[in-house]
C-alpha positions in Angstrom: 0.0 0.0 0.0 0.8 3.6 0.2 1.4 5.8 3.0 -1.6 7.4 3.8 -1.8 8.7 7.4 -4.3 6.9 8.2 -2.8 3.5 7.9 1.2 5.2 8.6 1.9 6.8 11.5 5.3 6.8 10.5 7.7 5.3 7.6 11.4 6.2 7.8 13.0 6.8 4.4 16.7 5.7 5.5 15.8 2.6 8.0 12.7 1.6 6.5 11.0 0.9 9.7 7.0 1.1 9.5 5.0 2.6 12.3 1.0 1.2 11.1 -2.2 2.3 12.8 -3.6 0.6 15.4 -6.4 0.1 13.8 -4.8 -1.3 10.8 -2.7 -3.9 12.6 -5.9 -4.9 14.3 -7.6 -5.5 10.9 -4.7 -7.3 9.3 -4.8 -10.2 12.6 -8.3 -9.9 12.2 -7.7 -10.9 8.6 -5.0 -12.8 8.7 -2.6 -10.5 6.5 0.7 -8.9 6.8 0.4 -5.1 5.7 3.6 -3.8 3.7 4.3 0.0 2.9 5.8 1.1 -0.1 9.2 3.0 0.5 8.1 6.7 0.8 9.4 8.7 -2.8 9.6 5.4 -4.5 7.7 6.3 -8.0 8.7 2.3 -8.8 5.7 1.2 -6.1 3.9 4.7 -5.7 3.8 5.6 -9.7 2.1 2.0 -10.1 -0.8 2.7 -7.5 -1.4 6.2 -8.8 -1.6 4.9 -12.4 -4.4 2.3 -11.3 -6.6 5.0 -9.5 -6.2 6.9 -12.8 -7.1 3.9 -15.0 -10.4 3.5 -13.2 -11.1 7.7 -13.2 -10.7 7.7 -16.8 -12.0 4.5 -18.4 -14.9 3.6 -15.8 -16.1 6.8 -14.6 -15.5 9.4 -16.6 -18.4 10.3 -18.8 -20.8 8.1 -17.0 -23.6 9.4 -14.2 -25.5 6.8 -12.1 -29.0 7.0 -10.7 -27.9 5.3 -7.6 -25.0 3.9 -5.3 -25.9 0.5 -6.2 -26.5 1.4 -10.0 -22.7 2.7 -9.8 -21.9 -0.6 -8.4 -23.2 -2.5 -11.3 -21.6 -0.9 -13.4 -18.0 -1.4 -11.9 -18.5 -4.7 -11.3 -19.6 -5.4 -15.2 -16.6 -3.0 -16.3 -14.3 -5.3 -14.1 -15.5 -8.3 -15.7 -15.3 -7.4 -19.5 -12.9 -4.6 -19.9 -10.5 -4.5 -17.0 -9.6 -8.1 -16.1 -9.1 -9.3 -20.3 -7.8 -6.7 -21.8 -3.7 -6.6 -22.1 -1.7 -5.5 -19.2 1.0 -2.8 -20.9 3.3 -4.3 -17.9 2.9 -8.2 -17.8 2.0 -8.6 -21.0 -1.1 -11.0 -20.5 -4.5 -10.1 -19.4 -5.3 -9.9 -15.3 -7.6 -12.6 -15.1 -5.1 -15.3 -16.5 -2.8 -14.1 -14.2 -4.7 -14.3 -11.3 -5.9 -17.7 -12.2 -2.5 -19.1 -12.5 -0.4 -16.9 -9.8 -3.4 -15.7 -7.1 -6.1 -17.6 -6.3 -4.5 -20.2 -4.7 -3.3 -17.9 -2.2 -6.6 -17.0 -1.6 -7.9 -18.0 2.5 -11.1 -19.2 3.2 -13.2 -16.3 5.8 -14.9 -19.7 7.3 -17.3 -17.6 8.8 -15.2 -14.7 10.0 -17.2 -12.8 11.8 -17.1 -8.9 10.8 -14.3 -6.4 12.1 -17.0 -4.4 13.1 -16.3 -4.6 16.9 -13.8 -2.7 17.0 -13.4 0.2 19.8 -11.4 2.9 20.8 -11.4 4.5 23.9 -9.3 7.1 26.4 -8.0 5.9 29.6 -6.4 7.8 32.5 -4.3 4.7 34.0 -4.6 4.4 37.9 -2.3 4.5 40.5 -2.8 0.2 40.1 -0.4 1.1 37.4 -3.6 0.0 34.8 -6.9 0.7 33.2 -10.2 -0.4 33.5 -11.9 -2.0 30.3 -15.5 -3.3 30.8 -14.4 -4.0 34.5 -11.2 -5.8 33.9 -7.5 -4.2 34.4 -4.9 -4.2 32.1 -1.4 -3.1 33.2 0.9 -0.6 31.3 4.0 0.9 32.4 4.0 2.4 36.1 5.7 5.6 34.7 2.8 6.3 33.2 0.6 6.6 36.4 -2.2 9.9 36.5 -1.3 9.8 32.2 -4.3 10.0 29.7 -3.7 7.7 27.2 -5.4 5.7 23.9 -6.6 2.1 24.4 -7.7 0.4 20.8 -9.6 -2.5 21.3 -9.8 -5.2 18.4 -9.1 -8.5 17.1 -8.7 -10.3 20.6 -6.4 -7.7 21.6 -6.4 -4.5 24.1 -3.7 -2.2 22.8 -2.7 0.7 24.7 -0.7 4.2 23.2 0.3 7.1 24.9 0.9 9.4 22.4 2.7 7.7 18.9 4.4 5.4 21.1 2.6 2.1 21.3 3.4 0.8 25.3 1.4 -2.3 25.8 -0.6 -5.1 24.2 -2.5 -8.1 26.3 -5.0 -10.1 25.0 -8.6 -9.1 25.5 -10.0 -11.0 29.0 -13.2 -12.9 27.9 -13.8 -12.9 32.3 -15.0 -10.1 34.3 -13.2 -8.1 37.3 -9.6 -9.6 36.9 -6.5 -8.1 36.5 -4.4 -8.9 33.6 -0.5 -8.1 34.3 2.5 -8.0 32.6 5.5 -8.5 35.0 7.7 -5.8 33.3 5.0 -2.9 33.6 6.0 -3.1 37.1 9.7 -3.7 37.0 10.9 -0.6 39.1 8.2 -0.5 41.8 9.0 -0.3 45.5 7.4 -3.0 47.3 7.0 -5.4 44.9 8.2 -8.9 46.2 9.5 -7.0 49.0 12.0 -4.5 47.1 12.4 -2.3 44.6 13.6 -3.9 41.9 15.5 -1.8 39.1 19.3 -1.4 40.1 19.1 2.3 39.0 16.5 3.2 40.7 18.2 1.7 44.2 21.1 3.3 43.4 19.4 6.5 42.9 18.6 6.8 46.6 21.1 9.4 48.3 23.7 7.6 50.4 23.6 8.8 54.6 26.1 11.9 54.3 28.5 12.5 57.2 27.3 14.5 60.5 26.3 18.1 59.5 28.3 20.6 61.5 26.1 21.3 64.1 26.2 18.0 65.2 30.0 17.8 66.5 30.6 16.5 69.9 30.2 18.7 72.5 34.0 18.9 73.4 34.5 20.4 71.0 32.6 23.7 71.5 33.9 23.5 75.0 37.2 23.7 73.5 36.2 26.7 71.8 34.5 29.0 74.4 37.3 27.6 77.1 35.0 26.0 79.4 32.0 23.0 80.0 29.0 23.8 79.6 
């Protein structure tokens, strides 16, 4: 696909690392596909999807009005059928439907009564000081630095994902049970108290070491020294 920012939060250019949408990741595992971006400035991938929107503008559409949604729909699906798929692809040389019979269709998954994505949800969380949030009565942990932080929680596909801003900082699957809580052991890593300690070497070593005896505290002698008598 492209890069619309809709499905790419972000794509870098040099590293080629792909940040999707929630929302698209949950449709994909809903699906069962792997979504691919094409490399951002790439005319070799980008130029090929532009061309096809263009195709259908100018050959399907254009000169053509429709009394209705559905009457446009017909009409797409018959151009599809006897124009589109037989004629000559410029690039492969052979019309689509041949090669999609021979290369495609065996790739092709069963939905085996998928139910619809349609049940997907997102909502806004402020996460406790339980270090979690509350989804339909059940608690699901994120990262304990985040305590008293507003943050996104996408619900989809099995799965409760949680964002706090781009940054996407935990993923549990969705409890089918009622008022449990649903942990993952490093959201806590760092808290005091748990199993008896606080756990993060950096953070113990982070605690201020006992100084030595401010200067008011000297023995007593030695004031007496000062002043030439006892008190």
């Amino acid at each position: 696909m492209d890069n619309p920012r809709a499905l790419v939060v972000r794509h870098d250019a040099v590293s080629r690392s792909v940040q999707f949408n929630d929302k698209l990741i949950a449709f994909a595992k809903h699906w069962g596909f792997r979504p691919r971006a094409c490399a951002p400035y790439r005319a070799r991938t980008k130029g090929k999807t532009e061309n096809g929107v263009g195709y259908v503008k100018k050959n399907a559409i254009a000169g053509h009005s429709f009394t209705s949604w559905e009457a446009f729909e017909a009409h797409l699906d018959k151009w599809e059928r006897e124009i589109a798929n037989v004629r000559i692809h410029g690039t492969t040389g052979e019309a689509p439907i041949i090669r999609f019979a021979r290369d495609e269709i065996h790739r092709l998954k069963p939905l085996g009564g998928q139910p619809s994505f349609g049940s997907l949800r997102e909502l806004s969380r402020v996460v406790g000081n339980d270090c979690a949030v509350e989804i339909d009565t059940n608690s699901y942990s994120v990262p304990w630095r985040l305590i008293g932080e507003r943050v996104a929680v996408t619900i989809a596909a099995g799965e409760v994902r949680t964002r706090h801003g781009l940054q996407q900082v935990a993923v549990h699957k969705q409890s089918e049970g009622r008022r449990l809580r649903i942990i993952d052991s490093a959201h806590l890593d760092g808290v005091a108290g748990r199993n008896g300690a606080v756990r993060r070497a950096e953070i113990a070593a982070a605690v201020p070491a006992p100084s030595s005896p401010p200067s008011l505290l000297r023995p007593l002698a030695e004031y007496e020294a000062v002043v030439g008598g006892s008190f």
